[in-house]
C-alpha positions as CSV (number, residue, x, y, z in Angstrom):
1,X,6.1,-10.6,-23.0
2,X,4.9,-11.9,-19.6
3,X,6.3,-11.8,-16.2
4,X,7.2,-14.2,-13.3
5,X,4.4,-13.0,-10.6
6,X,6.5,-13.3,-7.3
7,X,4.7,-11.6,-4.6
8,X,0.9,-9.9,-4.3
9,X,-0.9,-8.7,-1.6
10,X,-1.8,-6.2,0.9
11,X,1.6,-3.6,1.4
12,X,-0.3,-1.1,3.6
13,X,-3.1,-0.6,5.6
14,X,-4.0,2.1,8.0
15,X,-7.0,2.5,10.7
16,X,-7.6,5.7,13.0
17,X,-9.8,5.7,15.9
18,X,-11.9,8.1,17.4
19,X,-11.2,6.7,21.1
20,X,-8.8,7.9,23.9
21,X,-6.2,5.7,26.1
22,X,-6.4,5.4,29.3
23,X,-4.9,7.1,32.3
24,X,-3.0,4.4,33.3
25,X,-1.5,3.2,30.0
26,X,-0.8,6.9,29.3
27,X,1.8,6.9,32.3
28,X,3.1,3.9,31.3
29,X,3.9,5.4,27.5
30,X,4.8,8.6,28.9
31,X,7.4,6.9,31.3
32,X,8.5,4.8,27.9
33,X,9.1,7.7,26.0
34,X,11.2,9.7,28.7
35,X,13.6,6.8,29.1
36,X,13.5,6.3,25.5
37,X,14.5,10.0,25.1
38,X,17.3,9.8,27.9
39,X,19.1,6.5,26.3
40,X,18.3,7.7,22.6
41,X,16.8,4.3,21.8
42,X,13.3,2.7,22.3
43,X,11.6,1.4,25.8
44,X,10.1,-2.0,25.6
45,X,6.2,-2.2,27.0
46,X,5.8,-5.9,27.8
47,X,1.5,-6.6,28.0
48,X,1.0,-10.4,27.9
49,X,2.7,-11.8,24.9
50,X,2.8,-8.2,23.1
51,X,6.1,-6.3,23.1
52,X,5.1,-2.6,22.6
53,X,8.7,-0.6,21.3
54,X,7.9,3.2,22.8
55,X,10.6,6.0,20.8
56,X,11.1,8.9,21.5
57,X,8.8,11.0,19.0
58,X,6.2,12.3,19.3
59,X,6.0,16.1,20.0
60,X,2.5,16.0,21.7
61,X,1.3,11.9,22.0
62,X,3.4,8.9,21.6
63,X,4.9,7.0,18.6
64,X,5.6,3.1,19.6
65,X,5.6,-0.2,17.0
66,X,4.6,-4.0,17.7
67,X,7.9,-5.1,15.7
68,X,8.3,-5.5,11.8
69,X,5.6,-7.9,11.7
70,X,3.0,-5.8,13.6
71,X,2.1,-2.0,13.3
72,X,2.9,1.3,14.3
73,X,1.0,3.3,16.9
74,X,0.3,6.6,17.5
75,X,-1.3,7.5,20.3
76,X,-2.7,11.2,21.7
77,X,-1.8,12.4,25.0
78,X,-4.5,12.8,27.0
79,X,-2.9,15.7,29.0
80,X,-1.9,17.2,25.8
81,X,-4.5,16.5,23.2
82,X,-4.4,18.0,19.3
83,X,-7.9,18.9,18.8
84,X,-9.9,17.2,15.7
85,X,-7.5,14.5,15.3
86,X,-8.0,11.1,16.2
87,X,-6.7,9.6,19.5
88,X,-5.6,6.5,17.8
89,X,-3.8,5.5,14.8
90,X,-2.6,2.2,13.5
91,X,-0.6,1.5,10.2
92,X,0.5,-1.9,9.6
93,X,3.8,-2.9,8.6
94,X,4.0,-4.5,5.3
95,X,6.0,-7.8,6.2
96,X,3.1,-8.5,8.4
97,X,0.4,-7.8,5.7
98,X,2.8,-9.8,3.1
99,X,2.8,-13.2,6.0
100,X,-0.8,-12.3,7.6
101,X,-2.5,-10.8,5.1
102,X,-5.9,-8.8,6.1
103,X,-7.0,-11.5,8.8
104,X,-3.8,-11.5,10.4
105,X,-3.2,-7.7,10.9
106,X,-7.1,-7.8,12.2
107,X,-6.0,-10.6,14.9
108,X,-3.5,-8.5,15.7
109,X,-4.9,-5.2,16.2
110,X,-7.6,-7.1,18.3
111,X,-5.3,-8.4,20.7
112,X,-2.8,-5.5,20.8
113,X,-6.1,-3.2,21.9
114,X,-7.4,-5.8,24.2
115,X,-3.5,-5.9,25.9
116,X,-3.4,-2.3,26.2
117,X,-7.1,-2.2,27.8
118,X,-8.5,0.3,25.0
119,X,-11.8,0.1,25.3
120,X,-13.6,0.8,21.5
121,X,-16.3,-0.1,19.6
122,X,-16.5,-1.0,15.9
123,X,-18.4,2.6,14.6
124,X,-15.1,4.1,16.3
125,X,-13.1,2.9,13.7
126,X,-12.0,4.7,10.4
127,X,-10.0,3.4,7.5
128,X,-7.1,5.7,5.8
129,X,-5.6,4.0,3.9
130,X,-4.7,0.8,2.3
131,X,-2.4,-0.4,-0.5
132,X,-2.1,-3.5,-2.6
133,X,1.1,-4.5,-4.4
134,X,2.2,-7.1,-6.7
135,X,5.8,-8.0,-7.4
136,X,7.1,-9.2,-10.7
137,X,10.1,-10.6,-12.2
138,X,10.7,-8.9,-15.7
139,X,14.3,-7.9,-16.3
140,X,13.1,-6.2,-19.7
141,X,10.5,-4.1,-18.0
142,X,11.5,-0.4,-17.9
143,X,8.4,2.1,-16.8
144,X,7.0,4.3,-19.4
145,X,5.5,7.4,-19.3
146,X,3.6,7.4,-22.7
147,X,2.2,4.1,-22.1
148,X,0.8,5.1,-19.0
149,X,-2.8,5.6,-19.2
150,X,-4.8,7.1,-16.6
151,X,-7.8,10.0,-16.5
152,X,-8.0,13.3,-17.5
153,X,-6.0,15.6,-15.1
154,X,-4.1,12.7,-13.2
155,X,-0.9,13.9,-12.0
156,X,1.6,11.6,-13.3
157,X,5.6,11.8,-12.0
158,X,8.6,10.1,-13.4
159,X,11.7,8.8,-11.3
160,X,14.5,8.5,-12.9
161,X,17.1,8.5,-10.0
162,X,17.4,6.5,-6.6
163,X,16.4,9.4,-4.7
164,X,13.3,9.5,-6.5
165,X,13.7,13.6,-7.4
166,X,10.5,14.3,-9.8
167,X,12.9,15.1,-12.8
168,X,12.9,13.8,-16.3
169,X,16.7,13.8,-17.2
170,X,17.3,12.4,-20.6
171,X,19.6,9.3,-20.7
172,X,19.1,8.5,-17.0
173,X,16.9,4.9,-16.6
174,X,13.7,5.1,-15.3
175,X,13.3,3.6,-11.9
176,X,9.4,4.2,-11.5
177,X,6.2,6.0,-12.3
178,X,3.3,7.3,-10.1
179,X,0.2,8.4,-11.3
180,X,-2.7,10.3,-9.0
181,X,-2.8,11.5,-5.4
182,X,-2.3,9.8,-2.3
183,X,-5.5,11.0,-0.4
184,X,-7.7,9.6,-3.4
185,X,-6.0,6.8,-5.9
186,X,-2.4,6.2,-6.7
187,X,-0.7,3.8,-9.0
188,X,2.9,3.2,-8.3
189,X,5.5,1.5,-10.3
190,X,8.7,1.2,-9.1
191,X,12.1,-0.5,-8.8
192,X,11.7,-3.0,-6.0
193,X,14.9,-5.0,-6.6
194,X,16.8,-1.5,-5.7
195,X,15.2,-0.7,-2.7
196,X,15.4,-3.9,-1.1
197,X,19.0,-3.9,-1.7
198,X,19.5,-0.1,-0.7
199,X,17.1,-0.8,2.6
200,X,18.6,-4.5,3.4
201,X,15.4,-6.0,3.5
202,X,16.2,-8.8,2.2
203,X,12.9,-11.1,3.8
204,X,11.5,-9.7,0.5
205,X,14.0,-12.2,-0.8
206,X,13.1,-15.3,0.7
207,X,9.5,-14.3,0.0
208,X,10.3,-14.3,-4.0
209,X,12.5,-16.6,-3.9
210,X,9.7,-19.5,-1.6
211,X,7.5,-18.3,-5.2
212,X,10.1,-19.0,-7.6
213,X,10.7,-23.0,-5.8
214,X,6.9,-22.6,-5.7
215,X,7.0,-22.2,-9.9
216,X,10.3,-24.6,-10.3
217,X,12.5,-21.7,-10.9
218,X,16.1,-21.2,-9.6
219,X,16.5,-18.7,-6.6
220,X,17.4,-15.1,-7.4
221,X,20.6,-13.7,-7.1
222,X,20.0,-10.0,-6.5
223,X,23.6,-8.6,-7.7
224,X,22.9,-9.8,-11.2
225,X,20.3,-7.6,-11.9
226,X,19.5,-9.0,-15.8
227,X,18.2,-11.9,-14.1
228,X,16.9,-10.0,-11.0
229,X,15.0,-7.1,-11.8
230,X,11.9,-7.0,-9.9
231,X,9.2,-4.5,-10.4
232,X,6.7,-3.7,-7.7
233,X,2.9,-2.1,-8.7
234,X,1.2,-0.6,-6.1
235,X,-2.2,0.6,-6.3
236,X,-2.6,3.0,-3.1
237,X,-6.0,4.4,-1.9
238,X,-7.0,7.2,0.2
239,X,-9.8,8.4,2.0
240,X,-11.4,9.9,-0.5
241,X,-11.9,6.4,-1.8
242,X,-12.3,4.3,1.1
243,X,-14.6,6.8,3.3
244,X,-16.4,8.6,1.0
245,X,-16.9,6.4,-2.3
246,X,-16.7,2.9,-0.8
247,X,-18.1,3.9,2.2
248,X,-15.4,1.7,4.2
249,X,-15.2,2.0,8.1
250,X,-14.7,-0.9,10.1
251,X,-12.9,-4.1,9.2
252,X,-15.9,-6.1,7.7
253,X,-16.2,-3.8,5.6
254,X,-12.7,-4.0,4.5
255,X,-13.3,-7.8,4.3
256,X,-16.2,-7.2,2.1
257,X,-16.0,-4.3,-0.2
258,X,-12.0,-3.7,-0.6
259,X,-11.6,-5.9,-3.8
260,X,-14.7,-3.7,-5.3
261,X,-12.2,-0.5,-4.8
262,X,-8.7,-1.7,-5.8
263,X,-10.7,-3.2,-9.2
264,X,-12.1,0.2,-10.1
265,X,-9.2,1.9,-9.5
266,X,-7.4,-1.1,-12.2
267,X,-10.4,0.0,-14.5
268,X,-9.2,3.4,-14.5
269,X,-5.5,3.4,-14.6
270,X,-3.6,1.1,-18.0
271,X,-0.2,0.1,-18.3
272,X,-0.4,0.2,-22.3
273,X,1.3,-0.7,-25.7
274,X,1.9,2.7,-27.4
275,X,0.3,2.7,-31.1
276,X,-0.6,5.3,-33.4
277,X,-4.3,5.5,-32.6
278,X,-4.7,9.2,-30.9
279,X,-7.3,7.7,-29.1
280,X,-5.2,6.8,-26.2
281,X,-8.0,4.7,-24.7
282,X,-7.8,2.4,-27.6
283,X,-4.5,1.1,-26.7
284,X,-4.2,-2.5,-26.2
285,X,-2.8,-3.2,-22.3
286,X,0.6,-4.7,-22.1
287,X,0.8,-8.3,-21.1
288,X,2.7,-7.6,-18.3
289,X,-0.4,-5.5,-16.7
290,X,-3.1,-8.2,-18.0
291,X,-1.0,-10.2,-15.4
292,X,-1.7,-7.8,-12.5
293,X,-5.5,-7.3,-13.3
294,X,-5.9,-11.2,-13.0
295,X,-3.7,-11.3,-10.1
296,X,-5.7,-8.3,-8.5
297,X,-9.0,-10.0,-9.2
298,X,-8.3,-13.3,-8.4
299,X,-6.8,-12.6,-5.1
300,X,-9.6,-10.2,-3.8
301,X,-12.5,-12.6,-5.1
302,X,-14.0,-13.4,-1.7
303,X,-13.3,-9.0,-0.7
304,X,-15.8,-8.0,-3.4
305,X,-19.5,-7.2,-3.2
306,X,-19.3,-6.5,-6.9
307,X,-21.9,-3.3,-6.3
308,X,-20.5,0.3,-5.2
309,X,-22.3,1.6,-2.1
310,X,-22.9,5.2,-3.7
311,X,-24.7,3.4,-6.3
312,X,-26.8,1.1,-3.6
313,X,-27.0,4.5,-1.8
314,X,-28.8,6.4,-5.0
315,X,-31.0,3.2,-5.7
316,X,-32.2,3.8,-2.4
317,X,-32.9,7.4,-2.8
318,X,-34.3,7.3,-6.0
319,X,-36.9,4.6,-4.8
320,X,-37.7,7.0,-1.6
321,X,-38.1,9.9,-3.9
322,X,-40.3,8.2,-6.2
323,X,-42.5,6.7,-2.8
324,X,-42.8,10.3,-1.7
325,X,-44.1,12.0,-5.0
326,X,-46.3,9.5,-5.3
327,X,-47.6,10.0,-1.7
328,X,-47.7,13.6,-2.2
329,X,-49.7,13.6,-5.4
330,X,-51.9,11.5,-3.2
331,X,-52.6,14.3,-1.0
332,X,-52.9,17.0,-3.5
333,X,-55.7,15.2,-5.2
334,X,-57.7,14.2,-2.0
335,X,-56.7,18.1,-1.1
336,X,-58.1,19.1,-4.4
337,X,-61.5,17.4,-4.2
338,X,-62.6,18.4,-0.6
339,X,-62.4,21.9,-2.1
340,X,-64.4,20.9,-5.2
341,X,-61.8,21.5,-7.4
342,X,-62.1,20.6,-11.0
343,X,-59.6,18.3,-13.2
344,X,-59.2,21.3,-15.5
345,X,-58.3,23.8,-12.9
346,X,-56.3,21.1,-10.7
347,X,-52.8,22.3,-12.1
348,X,-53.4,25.8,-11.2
349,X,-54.5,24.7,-7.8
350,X,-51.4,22.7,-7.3
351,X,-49.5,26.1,-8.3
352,X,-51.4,28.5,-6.5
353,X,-51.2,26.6,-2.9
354,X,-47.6,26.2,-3.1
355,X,-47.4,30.0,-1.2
356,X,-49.9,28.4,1.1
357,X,-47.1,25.7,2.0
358,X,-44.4,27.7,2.2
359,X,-45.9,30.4,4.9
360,X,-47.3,27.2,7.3
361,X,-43.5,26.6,6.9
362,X,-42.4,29.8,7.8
363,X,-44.6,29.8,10.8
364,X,-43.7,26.1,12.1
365,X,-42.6,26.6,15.7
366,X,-39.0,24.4,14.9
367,X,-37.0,26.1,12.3
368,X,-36.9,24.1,8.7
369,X,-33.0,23.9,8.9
370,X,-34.2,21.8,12.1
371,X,-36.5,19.8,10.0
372,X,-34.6,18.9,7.3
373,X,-31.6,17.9,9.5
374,X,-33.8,15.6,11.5
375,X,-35.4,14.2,8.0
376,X,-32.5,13.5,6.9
377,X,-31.0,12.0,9.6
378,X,-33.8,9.3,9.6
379,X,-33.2,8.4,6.3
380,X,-29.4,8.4,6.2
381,X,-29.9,8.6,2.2
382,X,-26.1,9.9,1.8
């Protein structure tokens, strides 16, 4: 049984920068933040057409937000830095991802840093985190443990409350599933009609309900949940993923390579029909997650490179290996016949001037921890 597909897209997306603010911006924030701290609300930063809401958090920098369609901000004080952390970070709100999408929360980080006179460039830029979610009608859905099928040693938690304590209580309904860790890859399924009602956000609402007239359908009406009951699957990736596997940094390469990410990490996590097989990977996938691959894949078409960067990375490496044998043969043989060695005797000559090699190294003048860090540096084969 299929679903009604009512929302997909971008739900998070967070950036950290390696850059500080300036001086004068750090007065204004820290005059913000002590008024917000004296009235117990927010101070409004007005810089050209940005409105910058400053709270009072922030034990040692400043929290402050560009409104439920922009971001949050966090910014180090300069007077009272954390060391090893970054000076900047920026996690966009999901209403503006859901209306914006990646280009819009892009235009928006570009003018907020230009309006608050940051100056940055793009290497300075490091990406977190970013989640994808799609929402979908399907009253009869009810999240599964057993059908959920992910890799060996995934941690996978069951919700079975509005609180969302990690408990399995027998008789209580299921109200989502997560599956793997936040710093690396994370599926989430969870009971979206509930939270929008619990949280009052009800612009996710109007957005289902623009898809539905979209389809033909009637509007929702969210207090009858057997005709309401929207389901929200999130696939969340972390560092681990975006830095080191995907090699993501600055936006173009969110642009380019983020569909390649979020359709591995589909290849490696199924929503499944439970059979008698014991070969769980057998399973046939649901219907209902069919619908979220092809939703997935056709929405990040124009983010995908359709090759990993590790494995453009090792192709590289490989084919410098493979130069550098062939170059060092090279020199073994020329070596080998200026000292009239013979073909018979030119593998014990290779063996015997390896001890040769290793005490020129030992009595280089620049250490070969110095050596190799410089050789590798130039090649950037990593």
């Amino acid at each position: 049984m299929d679903g009604v597909i009512l929302h997909s897209g971008f739900d998070g997306l967070k950036f950290t920068l390696t850059t500080d603010i300036s001086p004068s911006f750090r007065e204004e924030l820290a005059s913000a933040k002590a008024y917000a701290k004296e009235t117990m609300g927010e101070c409004l930063l007005e810089f050209g057409n940005i409105t910058l809401s400053v709270t009072n958090k922030g034990a040692r920098g400043f929290t402050a937000h560009t409104g439920d369609f922009g971001a949050v901000w966090l910014f180090q004080d300069l007077e009272d830095r954390i060391p090893n952390n970054p000076g900047i970070t920026v996690d966009f709100r999901a209403f503006g991802l859901a209306t914006g999408g990646l280009e819009g929360a892009e235009r928006h980080f570009r003018e907020c840093m230009a309006a608050f006179g940051i100056p940055y460039v793009e290497t300075q830029l490091r990406v977190a985190r970013a989640d994808f979610a799609v929402d979908v009608l399907a009253p009869w859905f009810e999240p599964d443990r057993e059908a959920l099928v992910v890799p060996p040693g995934t941690k996978v938690t069951e919700y079975t409350g509005v609180a969302e304590t990690a408990t399995i209580a027998s008789g209580s309904r299921v109200v989502g599933l997560s599956a793997g860790a936040i710093a690396n890859r994370q599926l989430a399924i969870y009971d979206k009609r509930t939270e929008v009602m619990q949280t009052n956000k009800m612009g996710w609402l109007t957005i289902w309900n623009a898809a539905l007239a979209v389809q033909g359908r009637p509007s929702m009406d969210l207090s009858d949940r057997a005709t309401s009951q929207v389901w929200r699957f999130e696939l969340r990736l972390g560092s681990k993923q975006l830095r080191n596997r995907f090699e993501m940094r600055s936006w173009q390469d969110v642009h380019d390579i983020i569909g390649d990410a979020l359709t591995d990490a589909l290849r490696r996590m199924r929503y499944c029909i439970p059979t008698t097989d014991s070969n769980r990977a057998r399973w046939p996938a649901l219907g209902l997650w069919r619908q979220i691959e092809d939703v997935v894949s056709s929405d990040l078409t124009r983010n995908r490179a359709g090759v990993l960067p590790c494995d453009v990375i090792q192709a590289n490496r490989t084919a410098k290996t493979r130069e550098l044998d062939a170059q060092l043969t090279g020199l073994f043989v020329t070596r080998a016949a200026i000292s009239d060695v013979s073909a018979d005797a030119f593998s014990d000559f290779m063996e015997n001037h390896v001890d040769a090699l290793i005490r020129q190294t030992q009595e280089h003048p620049v250490s070969i921890e110095d050596r190799l860090a410089k050789a590798g540096a130039k090649y950037q084969l990593r």
